[in-house]
N, C-alpha and C positions, 0 to 999 in steps of 0.2 A: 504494500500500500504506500500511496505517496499521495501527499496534498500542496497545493497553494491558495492562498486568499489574495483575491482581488477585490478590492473594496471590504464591501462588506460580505462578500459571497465567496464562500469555501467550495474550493475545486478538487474534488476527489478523483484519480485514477482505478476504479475495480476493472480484474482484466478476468477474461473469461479464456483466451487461449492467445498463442504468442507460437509462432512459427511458420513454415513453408506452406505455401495453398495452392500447388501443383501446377504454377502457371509460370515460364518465362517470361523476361521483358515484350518478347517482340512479342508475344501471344495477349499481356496482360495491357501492353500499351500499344499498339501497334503501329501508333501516329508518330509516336517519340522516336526522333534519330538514335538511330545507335550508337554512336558515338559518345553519347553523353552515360551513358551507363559504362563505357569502358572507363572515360574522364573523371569520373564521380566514383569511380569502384573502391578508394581508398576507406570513404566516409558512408559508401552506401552498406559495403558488409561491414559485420553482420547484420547490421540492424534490418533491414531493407533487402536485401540480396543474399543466399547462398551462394559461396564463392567455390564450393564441392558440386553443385548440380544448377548453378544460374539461374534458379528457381526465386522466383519473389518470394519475401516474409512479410507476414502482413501480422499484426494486434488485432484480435476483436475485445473492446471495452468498452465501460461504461463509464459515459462521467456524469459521479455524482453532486449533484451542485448542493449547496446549503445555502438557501435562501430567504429573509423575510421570515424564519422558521420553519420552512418547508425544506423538503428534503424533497428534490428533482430529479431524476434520470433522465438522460440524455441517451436513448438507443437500450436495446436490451439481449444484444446480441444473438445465435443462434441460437441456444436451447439446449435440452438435456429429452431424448426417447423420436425425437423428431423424424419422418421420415422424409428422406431426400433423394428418390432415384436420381434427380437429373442433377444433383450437386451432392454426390457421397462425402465429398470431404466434411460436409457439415450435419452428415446424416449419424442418429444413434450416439449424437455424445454423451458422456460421461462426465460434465466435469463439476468444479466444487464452485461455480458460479455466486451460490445465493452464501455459500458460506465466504468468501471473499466479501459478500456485499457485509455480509453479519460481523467480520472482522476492521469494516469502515464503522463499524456503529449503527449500521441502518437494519432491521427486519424487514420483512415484505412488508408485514402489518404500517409499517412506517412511514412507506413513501405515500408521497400526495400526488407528485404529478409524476406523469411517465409520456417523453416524448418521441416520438416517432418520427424521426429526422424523414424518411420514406421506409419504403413497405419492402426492401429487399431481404432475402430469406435471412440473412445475419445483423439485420437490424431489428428485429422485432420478435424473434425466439423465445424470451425469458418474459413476452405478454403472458404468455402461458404454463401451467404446469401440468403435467396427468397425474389426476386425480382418479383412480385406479382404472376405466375407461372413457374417462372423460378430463377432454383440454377445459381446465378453468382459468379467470387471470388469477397470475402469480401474485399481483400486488394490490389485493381484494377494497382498499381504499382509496387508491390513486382514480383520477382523472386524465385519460390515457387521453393525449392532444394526434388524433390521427390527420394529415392531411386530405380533404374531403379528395382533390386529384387524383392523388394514388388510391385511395379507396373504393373510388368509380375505378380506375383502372385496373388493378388487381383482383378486382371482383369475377371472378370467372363468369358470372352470370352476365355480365357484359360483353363479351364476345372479343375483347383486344386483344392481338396478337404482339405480344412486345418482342425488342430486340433479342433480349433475357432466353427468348423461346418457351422451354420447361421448367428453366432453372429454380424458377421461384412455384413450381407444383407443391401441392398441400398448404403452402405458408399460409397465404388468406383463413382458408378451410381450420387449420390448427391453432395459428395465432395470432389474426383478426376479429374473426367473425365472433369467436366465443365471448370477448372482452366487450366486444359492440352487443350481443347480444345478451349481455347482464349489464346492458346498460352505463358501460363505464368511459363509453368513448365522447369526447368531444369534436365535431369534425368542422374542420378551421379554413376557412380558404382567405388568401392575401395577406394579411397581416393576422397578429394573435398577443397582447401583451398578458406575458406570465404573471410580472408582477412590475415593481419598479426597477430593478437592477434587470431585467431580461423580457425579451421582445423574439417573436417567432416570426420570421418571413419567410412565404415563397420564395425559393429559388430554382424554378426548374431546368432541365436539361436531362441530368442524371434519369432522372425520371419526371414524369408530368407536376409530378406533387412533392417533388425535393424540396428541404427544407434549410433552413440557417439560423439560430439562435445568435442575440447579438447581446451582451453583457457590456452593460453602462453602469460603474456604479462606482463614486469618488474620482476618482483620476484616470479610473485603470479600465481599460477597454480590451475585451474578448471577442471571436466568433467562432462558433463551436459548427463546422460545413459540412460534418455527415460523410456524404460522399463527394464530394465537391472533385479532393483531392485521396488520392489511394495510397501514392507515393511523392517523396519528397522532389524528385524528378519533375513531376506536374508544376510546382512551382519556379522551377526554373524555364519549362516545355510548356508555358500554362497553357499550347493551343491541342498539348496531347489528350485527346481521354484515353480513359478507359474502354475495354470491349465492352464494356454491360451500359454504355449511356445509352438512351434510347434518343435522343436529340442530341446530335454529338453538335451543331453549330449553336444550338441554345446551350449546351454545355462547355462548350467555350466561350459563349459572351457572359455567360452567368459567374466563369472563375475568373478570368480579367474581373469582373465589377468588385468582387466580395475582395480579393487579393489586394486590387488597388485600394480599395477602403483601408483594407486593413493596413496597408504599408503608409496610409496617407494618417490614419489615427494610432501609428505605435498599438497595435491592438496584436494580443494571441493570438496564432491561430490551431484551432484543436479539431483537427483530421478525424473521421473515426479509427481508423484503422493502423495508424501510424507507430511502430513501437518506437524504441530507443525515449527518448526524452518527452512524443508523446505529441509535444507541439511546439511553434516558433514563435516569433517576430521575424517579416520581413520589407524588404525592402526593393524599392523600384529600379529596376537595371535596366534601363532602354525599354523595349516593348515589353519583358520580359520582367521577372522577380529573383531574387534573393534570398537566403536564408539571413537573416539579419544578426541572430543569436537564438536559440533551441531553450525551452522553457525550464524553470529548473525541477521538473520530477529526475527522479532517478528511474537508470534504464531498466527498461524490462529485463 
């Protein structure tokens, strides 16, 4: 566990796994020159890169915010019994998620809000638990903030065929629908204010209903982008996606805007998925971004 406080809101790192997720650069970014993963290879393994199989590593975590006396999750990663034909790596986990969350101080019973940056299968996992055959939510008092976008589009009953293909099969079905249907879900479109130190916006590309959480509170300025960014590469390539965007030209106007912000307000920025330090400060280089200085959690 590692924390920081900005302003008056405490920022928790709970991680739920931390290693290789069976994709190369050129597979996982496929826009990104190659060059820059040779260039970068010094500072990118481990944290970032297998330097044995040149396989990406990726963090799935949670960050916990404390705020206004609430206790917020930002994402809830993959899950624990989940079935995942068309993305095994995150099928049938096993891990000690909720006891990592119990060793931050928080129970399920605890949290109040639970945000759902977008609907992809390792960001909204731990909405849920089985409870012997049945998906209930995990966090039986929270106010689950879903994007109404992704929610229309994830909806199978909707008929959208995303980029994703099958990837995200069952997720809706296990852990969505159950949380909305005991009435826990809030569905938010454009803007969303949490409280006073945090503000939820639309950011789409990633997907229809991608989100960004923006933390204002004393001096100290955050943004917490989901998936915005996968890997630290993005920020310096910010025109590369990723393979899973389903709007890859909405998803690069959408990381130029949140990037320039954040390089133009000294603001963090907290990736989901990013291990080592977790997140940055950066800053503007030509058309292009910077790592400015890396946050101070300690590394995964």
């Amino acid at each position: 566990m590692d924390e920081i406080t900005l302003g008056e809101v405490t920022v928790t790192r709970v991680e739920e796994y931390f290693g290789p997720v069976g994709m190369t650069p050129d597979t996982f970014f496929p826009e990104a020159p190659k060059d820059v993963w040779e260039s970068g290879r010094s500072w990118l393994v481990p944290d970032f890169l297998d330097a044995a199989t040149n396989v990406c590593v990726s963090a799935i975590q949670t960050w916990l915010l404390r705020s206004e006396g609430r206790n917020i999750l930002i994402d809830t990663g993959v899950g624990n019994h989940k079935e995942r034909p068309y993305a095994p790596v995150w099928g049938h986990l096993e891990t000690d998620f909720l006891g990592n969350l119990a060793r931050a101080g928080v129970r399920p019973e605890d949290v109040d809000v639970v945000v759902n940056t977008h609907l992809h299968v390792d960001h909204v996992g731990w909405n849920t638990y089985l409870d012997g055959r049945e998906w209930v939510p995990t966090f039986p008092n929270a106010t689950y903030l879903v994007p109404r976008a992704d929610f229309d589009f994830w909806n199978p009953a909707n008929g959208h065929q995303p980029r994703l293909g099958r990837g995200n099969q069952n997720v809706f079905e296990d852990s969505v629908a159950p949380v909305h249907e005991a009435g826990r879900t809030l569905l938010w479109e454009g803007s969303h204010r949490i409280d006073g130190n945090l503000r939820l916006d639309a950011a789409p590309g990633h997907t229809p209903g991608s989100s960004v959480i923006t933390l204002g509170s004393g001096t100290d300025r955050a943004v917490f982008v989901g998936d915005l960014l996968h890997s630290p590469v993005q920020i310096m390539e910010p025109d590369a996606n990723s393979c899973f965007c389903e709007d890859p030209e909405g998803a690069r106007t959408t990381r130029h805007r949140i990037l320039g912000w954040a390089a133009d307000h000294g603001a963090l920025v907290f990736p989901a998925h990013l291990g080592g330090h977790g997140a940055a400060e950066v800053r503007r280089e030509g058309g292009k971004f910077a790592i400015e200085e890396w946050a101070p959690f300690a590394k995964l």
